[in-house]
N, C-alpha and C positions, 0 to 999 in steps of 0.2 A: 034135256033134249039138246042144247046148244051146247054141251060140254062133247054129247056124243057125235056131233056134227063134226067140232073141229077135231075133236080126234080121227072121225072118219078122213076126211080132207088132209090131215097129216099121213096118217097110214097112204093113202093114191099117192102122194104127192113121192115120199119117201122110195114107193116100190115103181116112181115113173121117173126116177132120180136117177143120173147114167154114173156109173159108180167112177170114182178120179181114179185115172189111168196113173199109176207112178212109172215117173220116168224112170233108164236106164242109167245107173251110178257106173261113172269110172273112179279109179283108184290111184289111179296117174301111174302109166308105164308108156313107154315111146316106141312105135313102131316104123320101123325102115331106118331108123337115125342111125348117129356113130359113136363110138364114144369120145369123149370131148374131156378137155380139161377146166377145172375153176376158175382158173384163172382168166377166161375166155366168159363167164356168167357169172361174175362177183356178188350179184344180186339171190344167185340161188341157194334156196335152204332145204336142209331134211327136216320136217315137220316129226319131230321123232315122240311118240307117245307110248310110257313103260320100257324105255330105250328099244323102242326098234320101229321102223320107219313107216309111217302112215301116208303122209301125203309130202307135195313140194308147198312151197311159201317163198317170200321174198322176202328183201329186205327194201324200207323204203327210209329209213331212217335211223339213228343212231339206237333209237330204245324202241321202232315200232317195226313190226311183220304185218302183210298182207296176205291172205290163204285164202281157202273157199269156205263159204260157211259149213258145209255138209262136212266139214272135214272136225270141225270143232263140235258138233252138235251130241250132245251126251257125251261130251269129254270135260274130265275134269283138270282145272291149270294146273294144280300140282303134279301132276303127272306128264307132263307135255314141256319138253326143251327144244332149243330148234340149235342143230347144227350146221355152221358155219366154215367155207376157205376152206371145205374139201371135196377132192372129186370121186372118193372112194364113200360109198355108203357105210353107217354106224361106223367108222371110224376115223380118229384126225379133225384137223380145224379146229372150234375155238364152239363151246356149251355156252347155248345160253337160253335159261329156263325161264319157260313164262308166268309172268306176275300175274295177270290177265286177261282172261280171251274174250272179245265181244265181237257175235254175231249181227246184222244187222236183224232189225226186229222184225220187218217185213218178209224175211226165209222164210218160204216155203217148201216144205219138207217132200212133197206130191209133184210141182211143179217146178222145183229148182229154183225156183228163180228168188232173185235178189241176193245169187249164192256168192257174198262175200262176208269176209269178219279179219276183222284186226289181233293182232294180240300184242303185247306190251311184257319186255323182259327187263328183269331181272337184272342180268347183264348186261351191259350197252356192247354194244358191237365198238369193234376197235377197226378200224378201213384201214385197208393196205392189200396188194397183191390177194386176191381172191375171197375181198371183203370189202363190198359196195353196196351203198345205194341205187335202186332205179326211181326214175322217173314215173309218174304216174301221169297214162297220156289225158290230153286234153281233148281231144276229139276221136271219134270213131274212125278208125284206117277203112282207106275205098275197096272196095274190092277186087282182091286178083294183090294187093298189096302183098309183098313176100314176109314170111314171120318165120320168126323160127321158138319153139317150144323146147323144154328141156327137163329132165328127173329122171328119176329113180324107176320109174315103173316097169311093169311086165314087159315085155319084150315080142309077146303074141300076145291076141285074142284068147281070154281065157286060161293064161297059164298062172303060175301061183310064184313061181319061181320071178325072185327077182336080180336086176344086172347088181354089180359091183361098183362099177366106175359108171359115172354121168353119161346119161345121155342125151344126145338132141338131134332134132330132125327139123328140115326147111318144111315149109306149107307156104296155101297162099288163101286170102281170107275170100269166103263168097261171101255172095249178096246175101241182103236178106231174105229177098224172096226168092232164092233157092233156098236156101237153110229153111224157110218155113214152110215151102212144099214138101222138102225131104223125110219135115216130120209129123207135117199134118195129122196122120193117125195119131202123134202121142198131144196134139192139139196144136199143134205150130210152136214159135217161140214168140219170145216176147222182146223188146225194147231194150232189157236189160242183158241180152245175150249177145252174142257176136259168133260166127263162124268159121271154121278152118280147113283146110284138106289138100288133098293135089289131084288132077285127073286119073282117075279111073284105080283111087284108093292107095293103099299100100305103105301111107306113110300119117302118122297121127299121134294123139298121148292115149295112153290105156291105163289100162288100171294100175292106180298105184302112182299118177304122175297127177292127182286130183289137187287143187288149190296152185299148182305150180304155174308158171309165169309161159304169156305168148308174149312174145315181142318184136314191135314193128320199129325202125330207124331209132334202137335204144330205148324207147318208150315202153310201158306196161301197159298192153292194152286190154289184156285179157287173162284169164285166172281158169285151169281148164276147171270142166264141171261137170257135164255128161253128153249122152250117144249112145247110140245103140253100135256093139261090139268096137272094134279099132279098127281103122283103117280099112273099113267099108266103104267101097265106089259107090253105094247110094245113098250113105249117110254120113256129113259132115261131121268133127266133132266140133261140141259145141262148149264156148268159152263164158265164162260171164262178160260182162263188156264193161271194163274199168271208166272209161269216160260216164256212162251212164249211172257209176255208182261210185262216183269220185267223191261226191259232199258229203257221205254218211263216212267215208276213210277219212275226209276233212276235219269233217265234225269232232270222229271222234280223238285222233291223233293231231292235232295240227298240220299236217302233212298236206303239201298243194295250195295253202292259204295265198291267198294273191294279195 
């Protein structure tokens, strides 16, 4: 009788359960930007997976890359190089394939969040003309702060087709609590995220520019992640937010050690 209890109590509970909303994935492409040269984002990499281009990434150090986790999640290292010191997508710059990718452990797949991962090459980057490290910032930028964002990605909402040559487009970051009205229906955001945009839309990263770098006064502040479509006036896109997930890049990489 008490086996059948708590299995009752299980079944109510399960069918009173509000199913997890998965959020909206981008892919990292840049809407309203320009094209831009390397040499101007030393820090920006093509996340390139079975040689052709999946997400952006940085560089923060001579052997280590920062990206978004969702970009590494069922991918396997052998298969994933990051290309470097070019402003022309799959071609040019300097291979360098990854030894290792680590997710942080707390990603979640549903809610995005904690959406960072390191990865660790093979190759050490050689720095010169369109081949730098960034900073990883130490605090959360205020809002209304100017950023500007940059990659590979779609060019519109929705399209498949990607640019040739880099691109990048200015934002300015909101509040939080804007960014977490804006998404309330997919449950707000959290601590670990940051937000982007310009009044009344029109300029953003889309699909295709996912793990790739926001940047305020030279700093990495942020790694984009998701949103619902690009460069929507209702809806920010949303970054992960590097300050709040600077000790697990710490940990793993020595990178940012004080």
């Amino acid at each position: 009788m008490l086996r059948f209890l708590v299995l009752a109590v299980l079944v109510v509970c399960s069918l009173g359960a509000a199913p997890r909303l998965r959020r909206p994935r981008l892919d990292g492409r840049i809407v309203g930007g320009e094209a831009v040269d390397i040499a101007d984002y030393p820090h920006q990499l093509s996340f390139e997976y079975s040689n052709s281009h999946r997400c952006g990434a940085s560089i923060i150090s001579a052997n280590w890359v920062i990206t978004a986790a969702h970009c590494v999640d069922g991918v396997t290292a052998s298969r994933v190089q990051f290309r470097a010191g070019s402003s022309t997508r799959g071609t040019g710059g300097s291979i360098h394939p990854a030894a290792e990718l680590i997710a942080n452990p707390d990603y979640d797949y549903y809610t995005i969040d904690f959406d960072v991962a390191v990865a660790r090459v093979s190759v050490a980057f050689s720095y010169g003309t369109g081949v730098q490290p960034i900073a990883l910032a130490v605090s959360e930028p205020n809002a209304g702060a100017v950023a500007e964002v940059s990659g590979w990605g779609t060019l519109s909402s929705g399209s498949s087709s990607l640019p040739t040559q880099l691109q990048a487009v200015t934002v300015n970051i909101v509040s939080f609590a804007q960014c977490n009205s804006a998404y309330s229906s997919y449950g707000g955001i959290t601590s670990n995220m940051i937000c982007a945009a310009v009044t009344g839309g029109g300029k953003d990263a889309c699909q295709g520019d996912s793990g790739g770098p926001l940047v305020v006064d030279g700093d990495l502040v942020g790694l984009v992640s998701w949103g619902v479509g690009c460069a929507e006036a209702s809806y920010p896109g949303v970054y992960s937010n590097v300050a709040a997930l600077r000790d697990f890049v710490t940990q793993q990489t020595g990178v940012g050690r004080k």
